[in-house]
C-alpha positions, 0 to 999 in steps of 0.5 A: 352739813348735820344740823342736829346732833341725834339728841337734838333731831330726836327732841326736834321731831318729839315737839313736832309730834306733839304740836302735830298732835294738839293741832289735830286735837283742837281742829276736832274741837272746833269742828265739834263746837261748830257742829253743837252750834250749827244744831242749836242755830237748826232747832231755833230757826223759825221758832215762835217764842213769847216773852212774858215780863212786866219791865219793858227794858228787859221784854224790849231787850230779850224781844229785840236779841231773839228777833235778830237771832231769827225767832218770830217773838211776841211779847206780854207786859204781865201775867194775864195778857201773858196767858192770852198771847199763849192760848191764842199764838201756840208759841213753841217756848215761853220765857217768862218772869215769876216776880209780876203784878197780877199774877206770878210767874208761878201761876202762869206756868201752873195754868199753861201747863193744865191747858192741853194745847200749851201743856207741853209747851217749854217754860224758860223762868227769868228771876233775879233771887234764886233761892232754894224754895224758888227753885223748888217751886219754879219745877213742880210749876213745870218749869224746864230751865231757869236763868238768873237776872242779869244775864247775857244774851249769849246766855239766854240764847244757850238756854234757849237753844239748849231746851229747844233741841231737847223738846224736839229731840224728845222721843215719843210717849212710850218709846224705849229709852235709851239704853247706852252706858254714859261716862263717869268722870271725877274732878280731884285735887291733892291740894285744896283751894284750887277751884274743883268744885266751881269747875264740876259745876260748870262742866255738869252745866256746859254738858247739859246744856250743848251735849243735850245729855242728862248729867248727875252731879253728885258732891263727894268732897264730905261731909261739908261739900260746896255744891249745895251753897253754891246753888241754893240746894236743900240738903235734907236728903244728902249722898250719904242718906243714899248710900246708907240704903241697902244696895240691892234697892239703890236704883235710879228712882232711889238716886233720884229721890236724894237728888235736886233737879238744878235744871231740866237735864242737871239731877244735884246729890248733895253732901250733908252740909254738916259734920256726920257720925264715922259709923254713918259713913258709907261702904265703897260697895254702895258707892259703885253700886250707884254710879253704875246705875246712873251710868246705865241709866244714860246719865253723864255722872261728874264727880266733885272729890274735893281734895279727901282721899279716903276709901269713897273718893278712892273707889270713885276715882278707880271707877272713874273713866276720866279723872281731871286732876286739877291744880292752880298752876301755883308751885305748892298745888303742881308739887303735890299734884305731880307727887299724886300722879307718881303714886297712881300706880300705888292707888291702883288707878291707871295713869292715862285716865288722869289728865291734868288740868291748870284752872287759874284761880288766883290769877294767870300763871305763866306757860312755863308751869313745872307739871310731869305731864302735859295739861289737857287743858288751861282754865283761865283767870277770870273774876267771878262775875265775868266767870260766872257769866262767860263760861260757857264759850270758855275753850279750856271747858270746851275741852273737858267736856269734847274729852270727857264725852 
């Protein structure tokens, strides 16, 4: 007796593949998020850390969540006492609060880093008003990561995890560095609206924080951009101010001195912020010129495109090794973005370096969405205090960033 027809068996053992397929893909994820968590869990275990910060329930609070995580913790109510318990307990990372009486944090952190025994000791800040002059001030302190008040305790520990593994892993003074090329990956959308820059910022933050890579997050959505709002950048030195250097100078030096650090291991370029002259708009040429150099430099490069297409976007897109084309799931966005993908081989891209991704901005959209190709992932609806807050252990990240490096 046939059961399938052969049109039947062949679709039959099609979706089966596939299932094997994602199956196969997810349990490497998993393993490779183990792994990433195992690692951190290593580099914490048996740490010293002093908490400096003038509100008992927050010392009370961090104090009590490190210790049932396995650090040895030891805590100062102000700056001064804070000073103290460094010099005399050598701890091996410091999280400290910047608004106290006394002293701020900005002058604690200024003091550990001029004594020789705590000078390369890490300095996490807690704040709970990131504006851009804090920040600024916060690194030429010396500070090497911050977080934003409230926060989560997962988060703090990811942060913690995070500056621990990357001052253990740090090679010795003089040591050659690393001279493998990294990955540029661009997040593009033909329609707007869907979320693009909020999902770059993040994958930029997720990549720093659990692949203990450097990342260059540079805003091409011109002229206005969104990345420099959305975290408190200056933007008197802009990506188009380094694109119109002459390119044979552009190195990474000169990418950097256009470029914000957001955090240890995050550089920023930002968009102008302003509607710029057309004779200013800079040649693709220069564009390639600076990517290559951030790559080879060892920098993972995320690209914010916004939804322009135009001959920057175009030139990034080309030499992108992995484009994530992102739609809301919504009719309109899926219709023009299956329409983008029809035209790929037009544009001169390769297809199978576009890979879909469904970030549901306004809300859930059901399983049945009407893509041309299968999404690699699905980012789901969250409101924007739980998004801002949950995303790091979000799966649909996990996979952008296991695909992407």
């Amino acid at each position: 007796m046939i059961l399938f027809g052969t049109d039947h068996r062949s679709s039959w053992i099609a979706c089966h593949s596939l299932s094997c397929i994602a199956k196969s893909l997810f349990i490497k994820i998993k393993k490779k998020w183990e792994e990433i968590l195992a690692k951190g869990m290593c580099a914490m275990g048996e740490r010293k850390i002093l908490v400096i910060d003038d509100e008992f329930p927050v010392r009370y609070l961090v104090e009590h969540q490190l210790k049932r995580r396995g650090f040895d913790v030891m805590s100062a109510k102000d700056g001064p006492s804070g000073l103290e318990a460094a010099f005399a307990y050598k701890p091996d990372l410091i999280v400290l609060d910047i608004m106290m009486p006394k002293m701020d944090g900005f002058e604690v952190c200024e003091e550990i880093r001029e004594n020789p025994d705590t000078a390369r000791t890490p300095v996490i800040f807690l704040t709970a008003c990131v504006t851009k002059e804090h920040k600024l001030q916060a690194f030429k302190a010396g500070a090497d990561d911050y977080l934003m008040k409230p926060f989560q305790a997962d988060e703090l520990e990811a942060h913690i995890a995070a500056v621990l593994r990357r001052n253990h892993a740090a090679p010795e003074k003089g040591a050659p560095a690393p001279s493998k090329r990294a990955r540029i990956t661009s997040l593009f959308s033909p329609k707007g609206g869907v979320g693009t820059t909020t999902l770059a910022i993040q994958l930029a933050e997720a990549v720093a924080l659990h692949e203990d890579q450097s990342v260059m997050l540079m805003d091409l959505d011109l002229p206005l951009g969104g990345i420099a709002p959305a975290l408190s950048l200056y933007t008197n030195r802009h990506i188009i101010d380094l694109l119109n250097e002459p390119e044979e100078e552009i190195d990474i030096d000169r990418v950097k001195r256009f470029s914000q650090r957001h955090r240890a291991s995050l550089w920023v370029t930002p968009a102008p912020g302003v509607l710029v002259e057309s004779s200013r708009m800079p040649n693709p040429a220069r564009l390639e010129r600076a990517l290559d150099v951030i790559a080879e430099s060892g920098h993972q490069v995320i690209l914010d495109l916004g939804s322009n297409l135009n001959k920057l976007t175009l030139a990034a897109l080309r030499k992108s090794d992995v484009v994530y084309m992102v739609t809301s799931g919504q009719p309109v966005a899926n219709k023009l973005h299956n329409a983008f993908l029809g035209s790929a081989k037009q544009l001169g891209l390769e297809p199978q370096r576009l890979l879909p991704v469904i970030n549901e901005l306004h809300g859930n959209v059901s399983n049945g969405v009407d893509l041309n190709r299968v999404p690699v992932a699905r980012i789901p609806h969250a409101n924007e205090q739980s998004r801002t807050r949950l995303w790091l252990r979000d799966q649909g990240i996990q996979k952008l960033v296991s695909v992407m490096i």
